[in-house]
C-alpha positions as CSV (number, residue, x, y, z in Angstrom):
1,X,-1.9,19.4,-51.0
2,X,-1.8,15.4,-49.5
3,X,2.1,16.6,-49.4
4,X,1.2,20.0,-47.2
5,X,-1.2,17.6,-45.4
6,X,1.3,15.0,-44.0
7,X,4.3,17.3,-43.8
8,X,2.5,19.5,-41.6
9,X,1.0,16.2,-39.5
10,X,4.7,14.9,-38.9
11,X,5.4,18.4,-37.8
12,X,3.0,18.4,-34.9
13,X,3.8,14.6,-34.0
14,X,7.4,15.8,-33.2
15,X,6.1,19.3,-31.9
16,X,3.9,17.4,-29.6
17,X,6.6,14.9,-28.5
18,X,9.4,17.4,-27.7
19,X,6.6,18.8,-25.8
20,X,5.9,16.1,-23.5
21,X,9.5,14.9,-23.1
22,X,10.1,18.6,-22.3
23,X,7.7,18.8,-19.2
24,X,6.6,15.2,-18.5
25,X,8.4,15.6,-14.7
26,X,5.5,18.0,-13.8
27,X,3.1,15.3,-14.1
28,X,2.1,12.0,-11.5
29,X,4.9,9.4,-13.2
30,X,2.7,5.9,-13.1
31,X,4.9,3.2,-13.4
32,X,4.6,-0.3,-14.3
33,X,3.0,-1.6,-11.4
34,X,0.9,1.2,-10.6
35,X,-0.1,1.3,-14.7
36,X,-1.5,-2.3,-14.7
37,X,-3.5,-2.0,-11.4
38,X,-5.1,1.6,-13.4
39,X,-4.5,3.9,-10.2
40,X,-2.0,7.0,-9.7
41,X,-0.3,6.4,-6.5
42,X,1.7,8.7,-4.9
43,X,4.3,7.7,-1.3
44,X,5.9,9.5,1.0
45,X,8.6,8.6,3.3
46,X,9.4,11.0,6.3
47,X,13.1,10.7,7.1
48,X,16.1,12.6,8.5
49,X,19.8,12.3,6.9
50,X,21.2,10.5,9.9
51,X,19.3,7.5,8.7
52,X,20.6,7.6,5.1
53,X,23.0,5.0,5.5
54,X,20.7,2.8,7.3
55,X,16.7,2.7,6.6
56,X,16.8,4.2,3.7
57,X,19.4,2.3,2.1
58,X,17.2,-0.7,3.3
59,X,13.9,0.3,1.8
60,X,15.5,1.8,-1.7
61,X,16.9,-2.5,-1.7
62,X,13.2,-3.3,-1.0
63,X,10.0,-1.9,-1.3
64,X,11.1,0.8,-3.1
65,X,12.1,-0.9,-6.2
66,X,8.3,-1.7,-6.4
67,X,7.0,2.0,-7.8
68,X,10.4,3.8,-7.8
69,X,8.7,6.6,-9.3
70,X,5.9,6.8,-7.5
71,X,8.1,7.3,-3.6
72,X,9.2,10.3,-2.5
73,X,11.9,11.0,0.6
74,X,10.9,14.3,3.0
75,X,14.0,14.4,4.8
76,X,16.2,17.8,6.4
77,X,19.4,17.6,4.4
78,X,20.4,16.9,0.8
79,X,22.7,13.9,-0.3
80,X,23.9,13.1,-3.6
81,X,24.2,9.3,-3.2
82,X,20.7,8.9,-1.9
83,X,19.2,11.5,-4.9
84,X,21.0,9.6,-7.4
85,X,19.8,6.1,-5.5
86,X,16.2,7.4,-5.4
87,X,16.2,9.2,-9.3
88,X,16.1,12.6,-7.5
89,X,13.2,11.7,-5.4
90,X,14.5,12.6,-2.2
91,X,13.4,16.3,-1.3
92,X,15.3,18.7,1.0
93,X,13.4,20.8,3.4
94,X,15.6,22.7,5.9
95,X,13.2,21.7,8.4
96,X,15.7,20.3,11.2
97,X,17.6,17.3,12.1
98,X,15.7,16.8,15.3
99,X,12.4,14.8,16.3
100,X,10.7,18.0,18.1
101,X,7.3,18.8,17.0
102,X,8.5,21.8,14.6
103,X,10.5,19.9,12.7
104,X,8.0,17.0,12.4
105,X,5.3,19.2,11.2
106,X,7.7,21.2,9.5
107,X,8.3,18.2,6.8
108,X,4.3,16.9,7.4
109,X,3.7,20.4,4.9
110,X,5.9,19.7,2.8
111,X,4.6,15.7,2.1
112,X,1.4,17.3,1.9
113,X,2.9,19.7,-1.0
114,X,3.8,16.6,-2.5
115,X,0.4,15.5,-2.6
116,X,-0.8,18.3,-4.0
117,X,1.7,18.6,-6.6
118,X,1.1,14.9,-7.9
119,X,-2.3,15.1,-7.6
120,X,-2.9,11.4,-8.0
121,X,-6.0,9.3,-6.9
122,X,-4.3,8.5,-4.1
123,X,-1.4,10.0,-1.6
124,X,-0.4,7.9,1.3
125,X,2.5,8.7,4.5
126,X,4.6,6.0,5.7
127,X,7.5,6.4,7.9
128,X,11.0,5.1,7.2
129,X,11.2,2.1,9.9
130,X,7.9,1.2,7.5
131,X,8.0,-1.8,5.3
132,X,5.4,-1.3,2.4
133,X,4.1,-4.2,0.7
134,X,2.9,-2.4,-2.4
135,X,0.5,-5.2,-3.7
136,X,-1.6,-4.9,-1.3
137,X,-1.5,-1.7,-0.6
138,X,-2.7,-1.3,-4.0
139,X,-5.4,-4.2,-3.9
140,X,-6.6,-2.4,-1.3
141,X,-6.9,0.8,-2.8
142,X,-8.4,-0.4,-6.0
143,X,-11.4,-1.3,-3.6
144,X,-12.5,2.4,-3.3
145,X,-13.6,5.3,-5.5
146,X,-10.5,7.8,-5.3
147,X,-13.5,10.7,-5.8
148,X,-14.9,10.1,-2.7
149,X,-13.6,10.8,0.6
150,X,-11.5,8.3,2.1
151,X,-9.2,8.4,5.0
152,X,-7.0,5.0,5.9
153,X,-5.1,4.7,9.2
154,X,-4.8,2.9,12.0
155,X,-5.3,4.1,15.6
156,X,-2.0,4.0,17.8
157,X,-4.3,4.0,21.2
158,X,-7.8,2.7,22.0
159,X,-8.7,4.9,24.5
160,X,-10.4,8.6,23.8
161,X,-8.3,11.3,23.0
162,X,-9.4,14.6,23.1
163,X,-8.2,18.2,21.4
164,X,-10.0,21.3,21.9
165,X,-13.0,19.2,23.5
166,X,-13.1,17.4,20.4
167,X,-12.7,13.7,20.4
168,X,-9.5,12.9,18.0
169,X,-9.5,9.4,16.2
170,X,-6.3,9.9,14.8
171,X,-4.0,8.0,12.7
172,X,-0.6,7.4,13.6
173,X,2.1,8.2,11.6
174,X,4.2,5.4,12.3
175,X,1.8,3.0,10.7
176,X,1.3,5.2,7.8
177,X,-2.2,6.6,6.4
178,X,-3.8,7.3,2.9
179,X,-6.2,9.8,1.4
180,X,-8.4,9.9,-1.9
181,X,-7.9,12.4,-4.3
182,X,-11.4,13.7,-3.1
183,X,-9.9,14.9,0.4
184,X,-6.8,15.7,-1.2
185,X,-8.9,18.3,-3.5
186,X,-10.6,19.8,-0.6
187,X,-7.9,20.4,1.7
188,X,-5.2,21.6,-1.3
189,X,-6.4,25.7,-0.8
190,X,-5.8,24.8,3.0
191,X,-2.6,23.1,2.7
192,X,-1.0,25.6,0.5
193,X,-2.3,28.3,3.3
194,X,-0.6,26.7,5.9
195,X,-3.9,26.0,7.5
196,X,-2.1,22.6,8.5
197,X,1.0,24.3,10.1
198,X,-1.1,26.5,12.6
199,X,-3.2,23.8,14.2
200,X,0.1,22.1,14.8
201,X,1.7,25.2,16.4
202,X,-0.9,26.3,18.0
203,X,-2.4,23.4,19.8
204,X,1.1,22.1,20.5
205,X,0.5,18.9,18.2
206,X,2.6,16.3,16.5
207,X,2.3,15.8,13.3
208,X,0.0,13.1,13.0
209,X,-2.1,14.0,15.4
210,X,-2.4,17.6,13.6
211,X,-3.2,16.4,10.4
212,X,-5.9,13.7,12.1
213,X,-7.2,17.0,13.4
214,X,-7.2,18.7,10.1
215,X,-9.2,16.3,8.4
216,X,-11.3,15.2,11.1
217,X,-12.4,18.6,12.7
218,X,-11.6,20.8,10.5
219,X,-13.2,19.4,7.0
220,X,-15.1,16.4,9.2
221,X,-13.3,13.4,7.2
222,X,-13.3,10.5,9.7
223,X,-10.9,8.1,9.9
224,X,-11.7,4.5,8.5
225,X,-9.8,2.4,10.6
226,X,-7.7,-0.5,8.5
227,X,-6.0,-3.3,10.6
228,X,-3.1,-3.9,8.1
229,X,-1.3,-1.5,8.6
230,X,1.3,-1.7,11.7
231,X,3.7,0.7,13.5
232,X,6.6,0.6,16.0
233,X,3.8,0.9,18.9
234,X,3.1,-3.1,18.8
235,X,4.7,-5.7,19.7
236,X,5.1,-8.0,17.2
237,X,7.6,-10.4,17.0
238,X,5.7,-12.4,14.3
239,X,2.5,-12.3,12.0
240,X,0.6,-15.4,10.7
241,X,0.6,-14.2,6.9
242,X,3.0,-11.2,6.8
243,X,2.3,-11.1,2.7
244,X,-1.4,-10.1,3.5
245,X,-0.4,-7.1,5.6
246,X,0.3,-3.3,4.3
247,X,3.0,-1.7,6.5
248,X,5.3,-3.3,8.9
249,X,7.3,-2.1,11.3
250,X,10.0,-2.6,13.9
251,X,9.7,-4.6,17.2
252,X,8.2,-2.2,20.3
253,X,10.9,-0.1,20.2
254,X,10.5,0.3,24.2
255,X,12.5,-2.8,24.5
256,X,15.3,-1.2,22.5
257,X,15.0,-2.8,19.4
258,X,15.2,-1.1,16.0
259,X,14.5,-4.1,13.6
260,X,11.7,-5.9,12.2
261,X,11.2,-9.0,15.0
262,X,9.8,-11.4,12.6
263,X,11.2,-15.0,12.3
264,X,13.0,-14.4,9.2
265,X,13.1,-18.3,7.6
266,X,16.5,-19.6,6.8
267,X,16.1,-19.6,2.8
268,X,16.0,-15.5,3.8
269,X,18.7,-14.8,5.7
270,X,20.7,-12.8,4.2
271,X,24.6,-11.2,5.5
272,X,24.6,-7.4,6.5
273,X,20.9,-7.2,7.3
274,X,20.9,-6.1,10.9
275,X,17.5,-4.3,11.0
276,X,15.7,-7.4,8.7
277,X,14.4,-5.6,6.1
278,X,16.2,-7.6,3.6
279,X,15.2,-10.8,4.8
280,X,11.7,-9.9,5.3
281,X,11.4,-8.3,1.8
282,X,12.4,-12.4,0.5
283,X,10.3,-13.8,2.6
284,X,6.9,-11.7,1.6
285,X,8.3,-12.0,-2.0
286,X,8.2,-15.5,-1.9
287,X,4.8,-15.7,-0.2
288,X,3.0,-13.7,-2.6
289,X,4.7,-16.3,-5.4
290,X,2.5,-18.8,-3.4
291,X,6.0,-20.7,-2.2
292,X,5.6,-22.2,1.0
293,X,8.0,-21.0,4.1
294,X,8.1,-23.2,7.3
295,X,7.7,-20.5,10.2
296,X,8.6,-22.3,13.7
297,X,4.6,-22.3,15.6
298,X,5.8,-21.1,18.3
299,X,6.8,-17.7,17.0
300,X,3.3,-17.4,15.4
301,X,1.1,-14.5,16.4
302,X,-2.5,-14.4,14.5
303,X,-3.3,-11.1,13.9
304,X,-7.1,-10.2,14.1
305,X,-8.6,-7.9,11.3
306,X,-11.0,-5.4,12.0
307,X,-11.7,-4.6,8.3
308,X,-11.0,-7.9,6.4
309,X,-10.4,-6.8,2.2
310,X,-8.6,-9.3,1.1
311,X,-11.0,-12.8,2.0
């Protein structure tokens, strides 16, 4: 009988764990970094295919070895070299090559399918001229309940902006946002009902303003406001403490430039870097290891915090 017993117990071990080897990819992957900080995290990064031989190549040299299986790539177009690169993360939509609204929104559904699929505590946007320091990102999130409704962003104007007579605080895109499982719960009948898609099409809006919409008027989510993230809409050559901050982006691309301005320091230059993700990947590496980097004063811009987490 004790014979029966374990025989039968070995059985379902290996029963069990042909099991979950079988369908583990249909559940949230937490790796290492997202296991010790006791979150699910789940990124993604809205791209198109001309840019896999620039940006993305940059950020899966950076950031993205940080949660590799947590980061997922929206783009247009398929690509071998960047599936393989990303551990077949990177997720086709036939939406269009373009930068017109209906292609915009078109991949905004299917990152929001994402989120929904993953289901993890939290599901955050970031574009892919974004720089994502990950730590913090997480600290951050580790501050909040994931069951209770939370919307990060940052606001790309100060002024009032109004849709349908309602008065839109939305987050921009370019400096990426996050939500909580809890809104992520409430809006999944929505999403998968396209609900998203016609407030885009019909009020003629891009996608992040749509989906500020969606959660703002539609479900009445507001927008907490969080200073650390930064998009292409400022000009910032440099920050005080770029290893405190969440996103990064390029200079004001108004002026033409498609690189991160920062004051890379010499120990961080690096050869065949032109957009200075490389170098700025070193230099808030070495930060965060507490070394100390000589930035020139006069490059120095102190950046003001409206919602201060990490003091």
């Amino acid at each position: 009988m004790k014979y029966y017993i374990k025989v039968r117990n070995i059985y379902f071990i290996i029963l069990f764990t042909i099991l979950l080897f079988k369908y583990s990819k249909s559940f949230p992957i937490i790796s290492k970094l997202d296991e010790k900080n006791n979150i699910s995290l789940t990124i993604t990064v809205k791209t198109t295919s001309k840019n896999y031989g620039t940006r993305i190549q940059d950020i899966l040299s950076t950031w993205y070895q940080k949660l590799p299986d947590n980061i997922w790539f929206i783009s247009d177009e398929d690509d071998e070299s960047i599936s393989t690169l990303s551990n077949k993360h990177l997720i086709p939509t036939n939406c269009g090559t373009t930068h017109t609204l209906s292609d915009l929104v078109c991949k905004m559904q299917k990152e929001l399918e994402v989120f929904v699929n993953q289901d993890s505590d939290w599901s955050c946007h970031f574009d892919d001229d974004n720089y994502v320091n990950v730590e913090k990102l997480i600290q951050m999130l580790k501050l909040f309940n994931p069951h209770q409704p939370y919307f990060f962003g940052k606001r790309s104007i100060k002024e009032p902006f109004y849709v349908n007579n309602f008065n839109l605080q939305f987050a921009t895109g370019g400096a990426g946002f996050c939500i909580s499982n809890w809104i992520l719960k409430t809006i999944e009948e929505d999403v998968r009902n396209g609900v998203f898609l016609d407030i885009a099409l019909n009020y003629r809006l891009p996608d992040d303003m749509a989906f500020s919409y969606f959660l703002e008027h539609n479900h009445n989510f507001p927008l907490i406001i969080v200073s650390r993230f930064h998009s292409h809409l400022e000009a910032l050559p440099v920050i005080s403490h770029p290893e405190d901050e969440i996103s990064l982006s390029y200079d004001n691309v108004d002026n033409g430039s498609f690189k991160f301005g920062m004051k890379i320091p010499q120990i961080c230059l690096i050869k065949n870097d032109p957009r200075h993700m490389k170098g700025l990947h070193c230099m808030i590496e070495l930060l965060l290891k507490g070394e100390k980097i000589v930035i020139p004063d006069d490059y120095i811009i102190k950046i003001e915090d409206d919602i201060n987490f990490f003091k």
